[in-house]
TORMIMAR-973696 format. One record per residue: residue in three letters; x, y, z of N, C-alpha, C in turn. Coordinates in Angstrom, 2 decimals. Atoms other than C-alpha are relative to their C-alpha. Layout:
// residues N
     r     neast    nnorth       nup    caeast   canorth      caup     ceast    cnorth       cup
   ala         X         Y         Z         X         Y         Z         X         Y         Z
...
This chain:
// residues 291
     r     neast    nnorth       nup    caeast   canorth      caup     ceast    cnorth       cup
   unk     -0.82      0.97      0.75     -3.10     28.10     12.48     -0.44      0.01     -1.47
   unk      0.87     -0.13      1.51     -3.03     28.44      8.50     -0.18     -1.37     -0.24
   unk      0.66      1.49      0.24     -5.01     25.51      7.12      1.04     -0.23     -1.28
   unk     -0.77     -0.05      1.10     -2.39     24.20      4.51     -0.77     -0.48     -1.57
   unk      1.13      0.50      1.42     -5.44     22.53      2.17      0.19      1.24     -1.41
   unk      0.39     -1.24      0.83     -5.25     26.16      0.86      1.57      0.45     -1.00
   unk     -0.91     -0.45      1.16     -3.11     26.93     -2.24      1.07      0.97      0.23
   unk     -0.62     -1.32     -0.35     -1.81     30.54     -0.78      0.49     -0.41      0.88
   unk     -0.75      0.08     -1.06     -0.74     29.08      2.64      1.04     -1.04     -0.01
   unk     -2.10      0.78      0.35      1.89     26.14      1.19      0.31      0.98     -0.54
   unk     -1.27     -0.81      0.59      3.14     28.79     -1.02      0.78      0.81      1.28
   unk     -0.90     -0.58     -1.14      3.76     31.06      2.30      0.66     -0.54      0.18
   unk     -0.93      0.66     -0.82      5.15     28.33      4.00      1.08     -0.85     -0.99
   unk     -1.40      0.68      0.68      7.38     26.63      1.27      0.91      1.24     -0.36
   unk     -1.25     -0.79     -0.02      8.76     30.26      1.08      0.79      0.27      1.00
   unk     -0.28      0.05     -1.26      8.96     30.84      4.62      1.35     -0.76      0.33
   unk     -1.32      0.48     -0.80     11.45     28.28      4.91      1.35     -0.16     -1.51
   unk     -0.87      0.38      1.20     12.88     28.35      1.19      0.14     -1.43     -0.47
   unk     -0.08      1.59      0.54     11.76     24.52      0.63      0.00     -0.26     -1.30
   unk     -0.02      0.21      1.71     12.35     23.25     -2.97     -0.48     -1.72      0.35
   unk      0.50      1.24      0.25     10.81     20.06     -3.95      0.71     -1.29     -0.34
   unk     -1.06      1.87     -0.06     12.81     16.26     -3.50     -0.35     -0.43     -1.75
   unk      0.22      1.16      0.86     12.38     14.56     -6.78      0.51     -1.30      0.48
   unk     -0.54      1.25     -0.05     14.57     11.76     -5.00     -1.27     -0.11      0.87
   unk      0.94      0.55     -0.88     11.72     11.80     -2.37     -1.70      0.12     -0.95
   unk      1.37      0.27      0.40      8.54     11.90     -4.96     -1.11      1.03      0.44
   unk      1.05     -0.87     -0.30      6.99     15.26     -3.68     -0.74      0.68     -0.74
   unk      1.04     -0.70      0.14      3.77     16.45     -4.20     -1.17      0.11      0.63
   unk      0.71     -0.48     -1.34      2.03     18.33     -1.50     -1.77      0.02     -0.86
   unk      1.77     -0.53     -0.26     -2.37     18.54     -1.50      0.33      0.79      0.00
   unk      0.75     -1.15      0.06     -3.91     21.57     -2.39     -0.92      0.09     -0.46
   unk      1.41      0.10      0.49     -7.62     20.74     -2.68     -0.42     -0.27      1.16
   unk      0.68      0.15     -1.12     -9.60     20.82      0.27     -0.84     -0.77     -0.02
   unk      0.81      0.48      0.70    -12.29     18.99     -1.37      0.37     -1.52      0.41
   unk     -0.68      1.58      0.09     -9.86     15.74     -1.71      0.67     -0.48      1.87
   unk     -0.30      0.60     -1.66     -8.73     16.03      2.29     -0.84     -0.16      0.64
   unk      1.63      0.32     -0.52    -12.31     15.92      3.08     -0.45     -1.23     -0.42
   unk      0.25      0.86      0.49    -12.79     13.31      1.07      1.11     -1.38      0.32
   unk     -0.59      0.62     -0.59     -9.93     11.15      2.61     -0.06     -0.38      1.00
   unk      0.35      0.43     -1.43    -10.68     11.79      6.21     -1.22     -0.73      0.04
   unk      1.16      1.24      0.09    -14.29     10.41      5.39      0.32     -1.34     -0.55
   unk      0.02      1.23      0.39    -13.06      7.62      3.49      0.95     -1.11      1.13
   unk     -0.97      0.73     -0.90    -10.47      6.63      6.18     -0.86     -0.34      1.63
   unk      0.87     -0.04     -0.72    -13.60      6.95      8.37      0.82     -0.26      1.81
   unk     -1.17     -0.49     -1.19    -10.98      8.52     11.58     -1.29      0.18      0.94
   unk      0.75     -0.41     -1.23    -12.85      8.81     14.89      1.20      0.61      1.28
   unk     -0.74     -1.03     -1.34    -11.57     10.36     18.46      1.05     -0.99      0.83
   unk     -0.98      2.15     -0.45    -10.66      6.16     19.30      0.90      0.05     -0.77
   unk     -0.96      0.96      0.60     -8.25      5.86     16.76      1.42      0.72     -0.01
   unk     -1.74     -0.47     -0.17     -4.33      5.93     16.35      0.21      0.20     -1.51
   unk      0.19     -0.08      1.89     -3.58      6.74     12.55      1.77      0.32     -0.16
   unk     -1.59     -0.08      0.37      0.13      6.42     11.12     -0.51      0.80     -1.00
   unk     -0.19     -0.32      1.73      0.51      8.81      8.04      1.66      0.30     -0.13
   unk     -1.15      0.45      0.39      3.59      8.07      6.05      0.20      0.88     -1.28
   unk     -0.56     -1.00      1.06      5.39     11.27      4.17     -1.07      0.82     -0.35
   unk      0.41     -1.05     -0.54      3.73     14.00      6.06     -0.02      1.40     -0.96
   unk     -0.42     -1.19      0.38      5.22     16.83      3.75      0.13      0.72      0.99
   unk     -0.57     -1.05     -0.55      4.84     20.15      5.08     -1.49     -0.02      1.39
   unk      1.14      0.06     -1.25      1.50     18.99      7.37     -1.38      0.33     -0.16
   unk      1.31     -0.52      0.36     -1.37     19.77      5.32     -1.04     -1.79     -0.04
   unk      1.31      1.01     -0.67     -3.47     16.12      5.84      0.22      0.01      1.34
   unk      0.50      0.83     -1.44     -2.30     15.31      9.00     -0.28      1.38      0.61
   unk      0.30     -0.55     -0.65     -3.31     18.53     10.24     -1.86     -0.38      0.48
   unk      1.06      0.62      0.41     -6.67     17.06      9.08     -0.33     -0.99      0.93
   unk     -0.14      0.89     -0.85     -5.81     14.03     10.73     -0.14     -0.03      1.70
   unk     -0.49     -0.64     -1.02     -4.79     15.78     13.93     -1.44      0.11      0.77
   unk      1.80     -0.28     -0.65     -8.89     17.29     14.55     -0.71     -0.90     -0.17
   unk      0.65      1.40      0.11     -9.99     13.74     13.62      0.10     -0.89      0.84
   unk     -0.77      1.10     -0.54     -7.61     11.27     15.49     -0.11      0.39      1.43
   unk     -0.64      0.00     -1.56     -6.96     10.45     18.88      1.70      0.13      0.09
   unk     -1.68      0.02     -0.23     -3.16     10.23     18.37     -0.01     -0.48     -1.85
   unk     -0.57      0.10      1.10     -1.18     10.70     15.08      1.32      0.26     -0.07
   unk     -0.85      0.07      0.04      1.93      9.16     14.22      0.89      0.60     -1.39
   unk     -0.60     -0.51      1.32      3.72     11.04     11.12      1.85     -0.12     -0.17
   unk     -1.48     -0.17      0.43      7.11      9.89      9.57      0.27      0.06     -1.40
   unk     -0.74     -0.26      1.27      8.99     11.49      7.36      1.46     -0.03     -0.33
   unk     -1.62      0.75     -0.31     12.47     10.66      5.55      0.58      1.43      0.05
   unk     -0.71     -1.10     -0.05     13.26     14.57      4.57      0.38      0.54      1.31
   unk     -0.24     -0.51     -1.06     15.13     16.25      6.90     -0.23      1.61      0.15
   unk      0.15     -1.22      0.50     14.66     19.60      5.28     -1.61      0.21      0.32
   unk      1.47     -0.34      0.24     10.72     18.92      6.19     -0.41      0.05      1.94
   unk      0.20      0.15     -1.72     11.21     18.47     10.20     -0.47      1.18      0.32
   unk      0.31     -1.43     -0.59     11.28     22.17     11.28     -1.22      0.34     -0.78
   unk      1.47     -0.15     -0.06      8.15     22.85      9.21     -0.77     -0.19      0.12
   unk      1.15      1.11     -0.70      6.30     19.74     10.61     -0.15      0.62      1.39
   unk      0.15     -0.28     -0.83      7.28     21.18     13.73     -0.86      1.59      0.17
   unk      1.18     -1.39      0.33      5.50     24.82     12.91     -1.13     -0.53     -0.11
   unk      1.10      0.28      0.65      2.62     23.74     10.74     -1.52     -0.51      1.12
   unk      1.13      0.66     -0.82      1.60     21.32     13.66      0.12      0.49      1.46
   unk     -0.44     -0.18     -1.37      2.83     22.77     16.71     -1.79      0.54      0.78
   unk      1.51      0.30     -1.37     -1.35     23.41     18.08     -0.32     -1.38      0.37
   unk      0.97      1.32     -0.32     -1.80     19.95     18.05      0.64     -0.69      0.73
   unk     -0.28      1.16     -0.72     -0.79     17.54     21.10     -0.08     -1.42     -0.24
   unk      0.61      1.56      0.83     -1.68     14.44     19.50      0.72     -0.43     -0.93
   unk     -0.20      0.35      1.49      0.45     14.30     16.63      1.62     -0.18      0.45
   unk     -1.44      0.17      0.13      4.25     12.42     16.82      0.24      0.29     -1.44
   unk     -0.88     -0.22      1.41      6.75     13.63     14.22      1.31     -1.13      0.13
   unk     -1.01      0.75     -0.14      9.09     10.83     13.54      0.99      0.12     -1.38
   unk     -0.97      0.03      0.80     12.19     11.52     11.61      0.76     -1.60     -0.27
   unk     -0.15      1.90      0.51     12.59      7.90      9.64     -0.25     -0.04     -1.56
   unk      0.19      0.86      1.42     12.99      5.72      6.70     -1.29     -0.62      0.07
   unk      1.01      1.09     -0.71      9.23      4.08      7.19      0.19     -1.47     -0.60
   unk     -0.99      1.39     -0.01     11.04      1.11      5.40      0.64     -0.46      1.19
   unk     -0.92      0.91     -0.29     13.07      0.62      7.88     -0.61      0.31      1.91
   unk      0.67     -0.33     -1.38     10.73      1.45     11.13     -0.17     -1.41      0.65
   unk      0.37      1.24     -0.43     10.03     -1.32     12.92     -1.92      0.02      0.61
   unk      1.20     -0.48     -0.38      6.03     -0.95     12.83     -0.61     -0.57      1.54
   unk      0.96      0.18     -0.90      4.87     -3.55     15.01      0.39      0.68      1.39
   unk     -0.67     -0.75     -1.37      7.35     -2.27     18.32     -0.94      1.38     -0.11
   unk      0.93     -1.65     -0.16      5.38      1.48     17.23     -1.02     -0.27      0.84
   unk      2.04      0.44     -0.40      1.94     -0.04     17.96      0.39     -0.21      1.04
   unk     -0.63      0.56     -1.45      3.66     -1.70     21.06     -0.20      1.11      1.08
   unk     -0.40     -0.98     -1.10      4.60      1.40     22.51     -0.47      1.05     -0.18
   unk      0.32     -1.65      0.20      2.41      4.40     21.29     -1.77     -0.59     -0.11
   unk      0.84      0.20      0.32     -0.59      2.73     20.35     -0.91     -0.62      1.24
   unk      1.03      0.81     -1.53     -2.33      1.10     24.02     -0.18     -1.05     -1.14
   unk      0.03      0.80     -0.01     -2.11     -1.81     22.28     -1.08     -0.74     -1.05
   unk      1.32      0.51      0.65     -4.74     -1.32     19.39      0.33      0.81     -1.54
   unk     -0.61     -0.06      1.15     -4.50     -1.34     15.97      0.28      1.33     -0.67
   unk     -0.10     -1.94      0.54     -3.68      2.02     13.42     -0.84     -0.23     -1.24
   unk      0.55     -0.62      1.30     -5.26      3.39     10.46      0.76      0.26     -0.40
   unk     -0.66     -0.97      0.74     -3.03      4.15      8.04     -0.32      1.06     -0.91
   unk      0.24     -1.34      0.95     -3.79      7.39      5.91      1.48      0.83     -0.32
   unk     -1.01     -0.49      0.63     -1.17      8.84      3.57     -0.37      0.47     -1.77
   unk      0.21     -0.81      1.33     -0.69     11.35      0.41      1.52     -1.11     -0.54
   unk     -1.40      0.79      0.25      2.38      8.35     -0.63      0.81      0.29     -1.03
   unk     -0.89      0.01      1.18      5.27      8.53     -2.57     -0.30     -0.79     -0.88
   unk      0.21      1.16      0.88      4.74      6.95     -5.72      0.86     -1.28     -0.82
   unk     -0.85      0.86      0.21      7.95      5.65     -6.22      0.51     -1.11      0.96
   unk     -0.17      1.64     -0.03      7.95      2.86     -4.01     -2.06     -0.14      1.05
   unk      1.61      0.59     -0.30      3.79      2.92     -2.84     -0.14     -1.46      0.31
   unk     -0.05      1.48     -0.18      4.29     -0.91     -3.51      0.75     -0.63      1.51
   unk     -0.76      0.60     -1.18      7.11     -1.73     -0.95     -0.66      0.88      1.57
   unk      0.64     -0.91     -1.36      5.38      0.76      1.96     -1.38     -0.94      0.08
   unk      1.40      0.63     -0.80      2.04     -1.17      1.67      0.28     -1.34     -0.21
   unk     -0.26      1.33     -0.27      3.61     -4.84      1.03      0.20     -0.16      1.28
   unk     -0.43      0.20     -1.22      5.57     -4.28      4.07     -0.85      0.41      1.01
   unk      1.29     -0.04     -0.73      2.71     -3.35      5.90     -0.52     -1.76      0.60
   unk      0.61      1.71      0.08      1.12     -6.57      5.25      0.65     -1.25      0.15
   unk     -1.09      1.40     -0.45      4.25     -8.93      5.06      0.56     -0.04      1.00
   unk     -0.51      0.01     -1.13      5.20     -7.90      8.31     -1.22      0.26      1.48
   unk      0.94      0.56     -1.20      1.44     -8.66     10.02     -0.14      1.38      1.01
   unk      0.05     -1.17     -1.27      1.17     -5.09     11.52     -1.21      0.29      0.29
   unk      1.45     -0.21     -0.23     -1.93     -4.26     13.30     -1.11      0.79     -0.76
   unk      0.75     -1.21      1.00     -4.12     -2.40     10.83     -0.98     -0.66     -0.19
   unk      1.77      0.34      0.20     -7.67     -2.06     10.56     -0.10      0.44     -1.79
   unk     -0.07     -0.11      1.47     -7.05     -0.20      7.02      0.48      0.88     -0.66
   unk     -1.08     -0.66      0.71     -5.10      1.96      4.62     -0.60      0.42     -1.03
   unk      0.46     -0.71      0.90     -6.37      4.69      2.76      1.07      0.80     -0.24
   unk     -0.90      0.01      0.07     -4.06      5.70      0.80      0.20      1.43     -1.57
   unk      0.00     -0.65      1.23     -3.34      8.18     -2.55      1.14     -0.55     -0.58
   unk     -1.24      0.87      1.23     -1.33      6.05     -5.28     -0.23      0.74     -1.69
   unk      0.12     -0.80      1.30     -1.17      7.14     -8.60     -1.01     -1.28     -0.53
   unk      1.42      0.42      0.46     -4.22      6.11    -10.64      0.19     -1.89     -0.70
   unk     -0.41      1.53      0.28     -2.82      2.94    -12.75      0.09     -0.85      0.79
   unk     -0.48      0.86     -0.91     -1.53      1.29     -9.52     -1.65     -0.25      0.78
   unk      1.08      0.53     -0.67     -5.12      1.57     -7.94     -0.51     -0.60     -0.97
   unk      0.62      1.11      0.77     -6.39      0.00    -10.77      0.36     -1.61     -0.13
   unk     -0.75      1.17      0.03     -3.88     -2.83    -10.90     -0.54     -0.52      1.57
   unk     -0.40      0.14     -1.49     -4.56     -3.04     -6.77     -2.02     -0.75      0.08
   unk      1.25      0.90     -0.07     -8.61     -4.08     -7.61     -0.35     -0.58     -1.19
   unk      0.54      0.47      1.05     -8.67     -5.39    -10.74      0.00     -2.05     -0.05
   unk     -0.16      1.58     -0.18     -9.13     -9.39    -11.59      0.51     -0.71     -1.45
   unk     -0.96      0.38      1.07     -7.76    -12.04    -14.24     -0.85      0.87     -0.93
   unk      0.17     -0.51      1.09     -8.04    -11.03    -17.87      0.27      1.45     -0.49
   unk     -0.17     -1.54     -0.21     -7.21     -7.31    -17.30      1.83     -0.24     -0.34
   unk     -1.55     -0.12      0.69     -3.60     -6.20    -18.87      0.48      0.37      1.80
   unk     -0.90     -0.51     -0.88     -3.21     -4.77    -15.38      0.07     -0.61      0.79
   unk     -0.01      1.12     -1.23     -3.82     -7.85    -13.44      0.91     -0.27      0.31
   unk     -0.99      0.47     -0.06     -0.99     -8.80    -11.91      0.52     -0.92      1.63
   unk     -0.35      0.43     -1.52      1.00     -9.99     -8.58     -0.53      0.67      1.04
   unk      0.59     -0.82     -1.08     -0.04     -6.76     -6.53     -1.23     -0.13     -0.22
   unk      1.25      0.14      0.10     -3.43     -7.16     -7.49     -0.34     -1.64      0.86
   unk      0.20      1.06     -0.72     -3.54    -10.89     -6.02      0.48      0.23      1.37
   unk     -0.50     -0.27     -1.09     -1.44     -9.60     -3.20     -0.96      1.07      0.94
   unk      1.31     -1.10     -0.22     -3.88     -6.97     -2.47     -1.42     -0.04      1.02
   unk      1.29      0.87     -0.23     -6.72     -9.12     -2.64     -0.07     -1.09      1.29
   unk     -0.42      1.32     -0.69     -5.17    -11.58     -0.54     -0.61      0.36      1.72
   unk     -0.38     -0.62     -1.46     -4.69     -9.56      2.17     -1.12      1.27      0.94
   unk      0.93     -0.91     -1.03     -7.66     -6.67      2.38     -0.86     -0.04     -1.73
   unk      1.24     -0.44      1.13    -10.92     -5.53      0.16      0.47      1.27     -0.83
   unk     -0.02     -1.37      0.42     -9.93     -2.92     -2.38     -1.07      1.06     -0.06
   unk      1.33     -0.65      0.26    -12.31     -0.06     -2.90      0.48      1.38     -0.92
   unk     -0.52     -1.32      0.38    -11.19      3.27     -4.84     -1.06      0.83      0.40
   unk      1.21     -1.16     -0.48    -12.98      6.37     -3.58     -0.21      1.10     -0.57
   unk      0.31     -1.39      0.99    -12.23      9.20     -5.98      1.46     -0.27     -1.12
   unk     -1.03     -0.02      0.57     -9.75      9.59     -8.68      0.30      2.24      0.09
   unk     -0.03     -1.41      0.00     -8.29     13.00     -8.43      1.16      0.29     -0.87
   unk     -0.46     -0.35      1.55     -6.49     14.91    -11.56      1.38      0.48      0.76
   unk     -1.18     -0.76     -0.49     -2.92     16.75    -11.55      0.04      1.04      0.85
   unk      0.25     -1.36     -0.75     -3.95     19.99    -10.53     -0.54      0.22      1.27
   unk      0.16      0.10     -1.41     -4.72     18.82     -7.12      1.68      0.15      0.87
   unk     -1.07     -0.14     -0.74     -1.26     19.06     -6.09      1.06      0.52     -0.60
   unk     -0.96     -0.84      0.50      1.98     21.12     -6.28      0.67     -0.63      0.60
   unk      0.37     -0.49      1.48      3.84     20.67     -8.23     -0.83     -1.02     -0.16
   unk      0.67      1.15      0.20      1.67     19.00    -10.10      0.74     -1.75     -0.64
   unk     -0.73      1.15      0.56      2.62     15.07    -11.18     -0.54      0.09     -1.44
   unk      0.86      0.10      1.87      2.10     13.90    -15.12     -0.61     -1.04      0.26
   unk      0.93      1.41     -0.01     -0.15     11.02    -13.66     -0.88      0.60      0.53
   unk      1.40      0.38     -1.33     -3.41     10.68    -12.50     -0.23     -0.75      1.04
   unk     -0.40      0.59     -1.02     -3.63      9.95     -9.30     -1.54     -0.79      0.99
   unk      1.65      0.67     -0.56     -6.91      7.75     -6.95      0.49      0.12      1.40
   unk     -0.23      0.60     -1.26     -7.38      7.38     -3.49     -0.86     -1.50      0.28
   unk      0.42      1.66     -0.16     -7.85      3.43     -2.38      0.00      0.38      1.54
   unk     -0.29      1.26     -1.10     -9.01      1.92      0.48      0.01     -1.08      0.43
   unk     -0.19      1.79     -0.61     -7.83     -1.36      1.99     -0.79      0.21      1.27
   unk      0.50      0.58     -1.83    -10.12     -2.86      4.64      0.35     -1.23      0.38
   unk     -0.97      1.63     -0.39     -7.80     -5.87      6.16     -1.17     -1.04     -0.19
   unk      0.59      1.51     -0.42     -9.40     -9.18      6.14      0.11     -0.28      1.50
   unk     -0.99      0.30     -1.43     -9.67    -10.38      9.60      0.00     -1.56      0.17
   unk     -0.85      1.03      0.23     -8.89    -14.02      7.96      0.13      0.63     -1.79
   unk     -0.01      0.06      1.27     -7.75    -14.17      4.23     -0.98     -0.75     -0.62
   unk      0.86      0.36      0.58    -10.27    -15.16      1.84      0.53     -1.31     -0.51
   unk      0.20      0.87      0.18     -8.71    -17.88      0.85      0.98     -1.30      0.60
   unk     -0.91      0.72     -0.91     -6.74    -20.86      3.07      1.14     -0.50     -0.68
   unk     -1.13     -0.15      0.97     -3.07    -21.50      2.10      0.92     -0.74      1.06
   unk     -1.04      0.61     -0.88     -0.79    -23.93      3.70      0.99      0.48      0.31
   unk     -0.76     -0.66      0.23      2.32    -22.05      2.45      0.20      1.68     -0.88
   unk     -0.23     -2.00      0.88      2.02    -18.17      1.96      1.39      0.31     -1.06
   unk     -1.38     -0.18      0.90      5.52    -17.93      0.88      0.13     -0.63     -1.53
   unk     -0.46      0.90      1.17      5.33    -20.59     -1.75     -1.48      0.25     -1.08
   unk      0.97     -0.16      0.94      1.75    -19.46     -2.97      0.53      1.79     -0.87
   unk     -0.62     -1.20      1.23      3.40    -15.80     -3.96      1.07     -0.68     -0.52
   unk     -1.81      0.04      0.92      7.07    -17.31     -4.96     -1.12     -0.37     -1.63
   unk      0.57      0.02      0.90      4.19    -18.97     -7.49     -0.98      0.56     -0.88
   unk      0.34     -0.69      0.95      2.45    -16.12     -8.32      1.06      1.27     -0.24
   unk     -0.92     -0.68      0.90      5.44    -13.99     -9.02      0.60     -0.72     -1.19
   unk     -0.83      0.92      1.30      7.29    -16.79    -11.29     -1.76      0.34     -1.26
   unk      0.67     -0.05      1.23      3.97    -16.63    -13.50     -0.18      1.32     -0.46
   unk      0.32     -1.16      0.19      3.71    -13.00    -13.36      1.05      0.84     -1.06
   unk     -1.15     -0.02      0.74      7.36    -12.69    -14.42      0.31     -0.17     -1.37
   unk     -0.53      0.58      0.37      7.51    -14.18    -17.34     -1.70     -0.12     -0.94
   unk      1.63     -0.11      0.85      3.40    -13.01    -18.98      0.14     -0.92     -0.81
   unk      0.47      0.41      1.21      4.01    -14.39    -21.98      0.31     -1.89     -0.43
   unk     -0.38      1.73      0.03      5.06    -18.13    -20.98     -1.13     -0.74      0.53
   unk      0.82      1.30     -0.72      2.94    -21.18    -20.00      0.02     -0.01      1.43
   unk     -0.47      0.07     -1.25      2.38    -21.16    -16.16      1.11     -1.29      0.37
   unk     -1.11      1.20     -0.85      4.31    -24.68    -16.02      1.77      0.57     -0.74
   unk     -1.16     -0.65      0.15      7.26    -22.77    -17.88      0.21      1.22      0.77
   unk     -0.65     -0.92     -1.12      7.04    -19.73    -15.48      0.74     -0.28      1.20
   unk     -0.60      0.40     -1.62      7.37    -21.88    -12.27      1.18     -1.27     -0.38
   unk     -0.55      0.97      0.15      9.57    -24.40    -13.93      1.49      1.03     -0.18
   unk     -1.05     -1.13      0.50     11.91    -21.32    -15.03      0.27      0.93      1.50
   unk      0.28     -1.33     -0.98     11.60    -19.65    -11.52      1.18     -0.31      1.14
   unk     -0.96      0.31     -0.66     14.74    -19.41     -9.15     -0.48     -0.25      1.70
   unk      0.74      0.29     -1.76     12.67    -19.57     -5.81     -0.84     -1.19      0.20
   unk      1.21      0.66     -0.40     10.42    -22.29     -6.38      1.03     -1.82     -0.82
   unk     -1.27      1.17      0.15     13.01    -25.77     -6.38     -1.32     -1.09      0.22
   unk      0.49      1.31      0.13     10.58    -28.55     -7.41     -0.15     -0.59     -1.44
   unk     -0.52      0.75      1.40     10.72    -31.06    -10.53     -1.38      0.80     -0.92
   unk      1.06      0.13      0.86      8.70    -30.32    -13.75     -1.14     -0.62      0.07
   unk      1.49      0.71     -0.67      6.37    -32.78    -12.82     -0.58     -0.20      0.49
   unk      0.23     -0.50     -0.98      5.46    -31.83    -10.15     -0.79      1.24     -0.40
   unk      0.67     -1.63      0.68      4.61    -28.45    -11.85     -0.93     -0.44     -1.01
   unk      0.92      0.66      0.36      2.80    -30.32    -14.03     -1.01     -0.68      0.18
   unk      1.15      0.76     -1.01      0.70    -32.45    -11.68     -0.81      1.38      0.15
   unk      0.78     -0.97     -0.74     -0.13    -29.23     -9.82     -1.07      0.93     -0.92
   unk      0.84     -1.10      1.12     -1.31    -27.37    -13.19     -0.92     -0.71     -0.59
   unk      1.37      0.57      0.89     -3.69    -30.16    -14.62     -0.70     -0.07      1.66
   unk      1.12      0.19     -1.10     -5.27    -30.47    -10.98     -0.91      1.14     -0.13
   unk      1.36     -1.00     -0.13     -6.92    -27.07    -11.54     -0.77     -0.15     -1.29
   unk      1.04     -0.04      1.11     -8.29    -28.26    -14.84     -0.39      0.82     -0.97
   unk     -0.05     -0.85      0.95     -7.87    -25.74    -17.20      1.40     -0.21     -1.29
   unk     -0.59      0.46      1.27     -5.46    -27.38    -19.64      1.77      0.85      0.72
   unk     -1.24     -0.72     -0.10     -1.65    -26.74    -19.63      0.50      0.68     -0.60
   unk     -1.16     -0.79      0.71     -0.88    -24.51    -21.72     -0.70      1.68      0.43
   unk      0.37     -1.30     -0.67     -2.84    -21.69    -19.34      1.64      0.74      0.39
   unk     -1.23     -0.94     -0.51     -1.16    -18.76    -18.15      0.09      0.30      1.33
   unk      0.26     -0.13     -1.26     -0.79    -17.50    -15.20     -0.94      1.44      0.63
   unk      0.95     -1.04      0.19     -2.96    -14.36    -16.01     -1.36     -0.06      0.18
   unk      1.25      0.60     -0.03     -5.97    -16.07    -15.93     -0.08     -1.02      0.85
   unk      0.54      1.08     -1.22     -6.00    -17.61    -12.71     -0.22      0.86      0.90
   unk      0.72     -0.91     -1.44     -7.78    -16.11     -9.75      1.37     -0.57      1.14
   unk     -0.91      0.15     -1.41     -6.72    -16.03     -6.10     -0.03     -1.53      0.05
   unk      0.40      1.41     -0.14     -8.27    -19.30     -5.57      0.60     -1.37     -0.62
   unk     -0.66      0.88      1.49     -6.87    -21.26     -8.44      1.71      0.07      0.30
   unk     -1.68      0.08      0.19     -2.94    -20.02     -7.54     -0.21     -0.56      1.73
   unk      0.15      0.45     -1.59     -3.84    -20.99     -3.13     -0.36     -1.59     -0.60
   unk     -0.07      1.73      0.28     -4.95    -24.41     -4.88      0.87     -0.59     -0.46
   unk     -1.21      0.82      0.46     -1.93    -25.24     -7.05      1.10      0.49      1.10
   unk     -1.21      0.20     -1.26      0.22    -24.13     -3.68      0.08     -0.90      0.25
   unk      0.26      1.05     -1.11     -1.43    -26.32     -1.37      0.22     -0.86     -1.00
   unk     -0.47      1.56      0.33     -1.41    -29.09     -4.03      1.40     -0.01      0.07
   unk     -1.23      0.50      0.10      2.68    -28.57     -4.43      0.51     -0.01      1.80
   unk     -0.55      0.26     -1.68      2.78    -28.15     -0.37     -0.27     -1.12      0.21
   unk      0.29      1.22     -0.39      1.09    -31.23      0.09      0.60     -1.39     -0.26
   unk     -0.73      1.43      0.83      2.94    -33.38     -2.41      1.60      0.16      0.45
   unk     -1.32     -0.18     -0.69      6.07    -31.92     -0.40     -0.34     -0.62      1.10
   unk     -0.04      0.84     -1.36      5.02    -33.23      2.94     -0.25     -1.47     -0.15
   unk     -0.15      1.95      0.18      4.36    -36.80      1.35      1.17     -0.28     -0.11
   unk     -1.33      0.51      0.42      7.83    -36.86      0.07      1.15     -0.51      1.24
């Protein structure tokens, strides 16, 4: 079986079948052996585990995956990439190919029915054009995961562990945090992959929480209030959430909630930790269940 890590054996095989490269799908295949070595250790895969990877290409990690894992689930949306998933991997028993949107999969039913009933690893080389919505929905839809190592382009892992005061702090960075430990494990350059991208790209890993760090009456209403401040950088937090179409409570109210954390009102919403936006929730959840 050619190892695809290797530079000479995607070129065979993307001639082999005459594949040209998606721009609508965001491709760019590994070709550093170095960096799939350095993934499978960081995703720290044993013989126990079930491992989703999400936009497989032509099969060069999860083949990786494949001599690691106990069972590996791989979906991809191309259809032009099936028949060479089915080559690439055809020694390995272990490895589903699922032709899918992974938007529109229904994860937890997967785990249900492929998984005995125990959580996955995710590991993926990801598209970078929606990276965000593939690992929100992960998390906003409570799927069993121990943790998600992942390759994003380099900015986004920065934004994904950074804290207030940082230009790149933002919603995904609290969302992030909320939900698992960031860690970055390598940053790796263009010329790791063909074609190459014009970004620099990191690999992160998330290790879930197995509670959130910090307690929250209303999840929903502690992001609607850190997107309205996120929205809107350069306003006062009580003008972000007062300006915000999801979050239906009076000015004064938004006002109460913003002098309770004691940092004056004319803060932003840039400079508030996790802690600080889970406290002005719960205070506006609480002053909702008095009403």
């Amino acid at each position: 079986m050619a190892e695809l890590g290797n530079p000479k054996n995607t070129i065979e095989i993307l001639q082999k079948y005459q594949f040209h490269f998606s721009k609508k799908y965001g491709q760019n295949f590994l070709i550093d052996t170095r960096v799939l070595d350095k993934i499978i250790r960081a995703a720290d895969i044993t013989k126990e585990d079930y491992v989703l990877e999400i936009g497989p290409g032509i099969g060069t990690l999860t083949q990786y995956l494949a001599e690691a894992a106990k069972q590996v689930i791989a979906v991809e949306i191309d259809n032009k990439l099936i028949p060479i998933l089915q080559d690439t991997l055809s020694a390995y028993d272990n490895v589903t190919i699922l032709h899918e949107d992974i938007l529109k999969v229904d994860l937890n039913q997967l785990v249900q029915q492929r998984c005995e009933g125990k959580s996955l690893k995710v590991v993926a080389n990801l598209p970078y054009y929606i990276t965000t919505p593939i690992i929100m929905g992960l998390f906003e839809n409570h799927v069993p995961i121990q943790s998600i190592t992942v390759m994003v382009q380099k900015e986004v892992a920065d934004r994904m562990q950074t804290g207030p005061g940082s230009k790149d702090y933002g919603a995904l960075s609290l969302a992030i945090q909320y939900y698992a430990e960031p860690y970055i494990v390598a940053n790796v350059p263009p010329n790791c992959f063909m074609p190459r991208p014009n970004v620099g790209s990191a690999v992160i890993r998330l290790t879930l929480h197995e509670k959130p760090p910090v307690e929250v009456i209303d999840e929903k209403l502690m992001f609607d209030c850190i997107r309205a401040s996120f929205n809107q950088r350069r306003k006062t937090l009580i003008n972000g959430l007062n300006n915000s179409p999801d979050i239906h409570i009076s000015k004064q109210l938004i006002t109460e909630a913003v002098e309770n954390l004691q940092k004056g009102t004319s803060i932003r919403g840039e400079a508030l930790t996790l802690e600080e936006f889970a406290k002005l929730s719960n205070y506006i959840a609480e002053r909702r269940m008095q009403e």
